[in-house]
N, C-alpha and C positions, 0 to 999 in steps of 0.2 A: 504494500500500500504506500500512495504515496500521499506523505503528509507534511504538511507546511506551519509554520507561525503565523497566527490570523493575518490575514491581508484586507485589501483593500479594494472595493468593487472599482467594475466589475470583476466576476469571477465567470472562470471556465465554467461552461457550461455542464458540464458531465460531469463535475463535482459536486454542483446543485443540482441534477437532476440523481445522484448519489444520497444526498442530506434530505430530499424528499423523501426518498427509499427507503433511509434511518427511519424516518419521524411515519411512512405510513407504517411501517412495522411494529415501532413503538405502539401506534394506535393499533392496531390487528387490524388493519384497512390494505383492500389490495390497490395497486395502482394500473394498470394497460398503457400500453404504450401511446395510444388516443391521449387517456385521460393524462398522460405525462406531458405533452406537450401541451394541453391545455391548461394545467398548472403553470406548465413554465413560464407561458403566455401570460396570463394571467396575475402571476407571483412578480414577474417582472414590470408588467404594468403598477400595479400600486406598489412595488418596491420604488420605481420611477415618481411616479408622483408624490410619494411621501418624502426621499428622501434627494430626488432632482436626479440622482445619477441612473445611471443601467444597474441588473441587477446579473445579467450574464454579457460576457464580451463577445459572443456573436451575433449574427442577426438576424433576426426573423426574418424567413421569405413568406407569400405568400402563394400558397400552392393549394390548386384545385379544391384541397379538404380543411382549406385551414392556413393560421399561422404554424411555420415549421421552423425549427432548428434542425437540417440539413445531418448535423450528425447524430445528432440524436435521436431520429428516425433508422442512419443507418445501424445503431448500435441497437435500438431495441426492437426492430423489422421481426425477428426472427419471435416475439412473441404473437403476433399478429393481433387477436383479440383476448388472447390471455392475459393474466399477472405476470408481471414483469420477474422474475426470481433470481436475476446478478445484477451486479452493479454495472455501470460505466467502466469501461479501462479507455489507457491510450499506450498506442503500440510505441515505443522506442525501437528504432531502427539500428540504430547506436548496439543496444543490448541484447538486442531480438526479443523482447521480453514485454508483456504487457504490467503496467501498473495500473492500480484502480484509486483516481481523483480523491481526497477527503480535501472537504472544505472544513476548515477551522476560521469560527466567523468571532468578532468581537462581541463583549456581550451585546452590545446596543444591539448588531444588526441579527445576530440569534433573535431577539427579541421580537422584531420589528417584523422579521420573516415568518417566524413562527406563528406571530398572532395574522398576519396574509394566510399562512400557507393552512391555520385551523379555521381562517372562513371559505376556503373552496376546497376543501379535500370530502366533505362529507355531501358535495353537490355531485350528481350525476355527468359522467361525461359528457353526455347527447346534451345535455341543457349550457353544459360548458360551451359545447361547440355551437348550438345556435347564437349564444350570444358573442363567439369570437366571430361570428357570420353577420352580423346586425347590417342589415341596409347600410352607406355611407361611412363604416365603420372602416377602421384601421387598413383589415384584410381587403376589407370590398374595394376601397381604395386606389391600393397597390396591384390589386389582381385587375383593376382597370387598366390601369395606368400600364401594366406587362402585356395585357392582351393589345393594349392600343401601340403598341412598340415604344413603352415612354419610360418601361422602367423594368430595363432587360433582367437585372438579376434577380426581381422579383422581393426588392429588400422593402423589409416596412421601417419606418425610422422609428430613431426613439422617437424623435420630437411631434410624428404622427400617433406614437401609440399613445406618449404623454398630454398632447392637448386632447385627443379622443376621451382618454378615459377620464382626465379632470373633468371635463365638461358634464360625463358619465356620472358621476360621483358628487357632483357638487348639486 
């Protein structure tokens, strides 16, 4: 495993999508890989608003089913509709060797995530996803803006997913 001295957002993503993994466990809640990237979605949305930064350093694209984080679809593909049951790793080429991401977070931002991450864990995926689907929203947005050739990689910004969701919340 690979572990670090709390740092400083953003973080890799596969190490928060690792600290989700702890904490649905801790709760006996299963997570899918659907409802993983709608967490993430979602966790980094109000991580964004609360505290102005990102809450992972990659970036959402918008793809046919949703916001995606690109590897983390590739990494947890192979459960399809199941519980997700390993962690994240990242291959080092160097070692040949896979390590698996821990995120060690400061108290504040354990905090901050934690109370995020226990208001949408006990929500249904399918409910998750129509609302990262809303009309005019984030995804709908950028999946315009990609189908009209305006925004090839397909990326939602922070600062789209930030004004969306304040507006959302306020």
């Amino acid at each position: 495993m690979e572990a670090s001295h709390p740092s400083a957002p953003p973080y890799p993503a596969k190490a928060v999508a690792n600290l989700l993994l702890d904490w649905a466990e801790q709760m006996r809640t299963d997570i899918t890989p659907l409802k993983m990237q709608k967490l993430l979605y979602f966790v980094h949305a109000d991580y964004l608003i609360r505290t102005k930064l990102p809450l992972v350093k990659e970036t959402f694209e918008a793809w046919s089913y949703g916001p995606v984080i690109p590897s983390i679809y590739e990494e947890f593909k192979i459960f399809s509709r199941e519980k997700i049951t390993s962690k994240a790793s990242i291959f080092n080429p160097k070692t040949r060797s896979k390590t698996i991401p821990v995120l060690l977070l400061c108290p504040e931002d354990e905090s901050i995530l934690r109370g995020i991450f226990g208001l949408y864990i006990g929500v249904d995926a399918g409910l998750l996803s129509a609302l990262s689907h809303r009309p005019d929203g984030p995804w709908d947005q950028a999946l315009k803006k990609f189908n009209a050739h305006q925004n090839i990689n397909r990326s939602i910004s922070n600062e789209l997913i930030r004004s969306a969701h304040k507006l959302a919340s306020a």
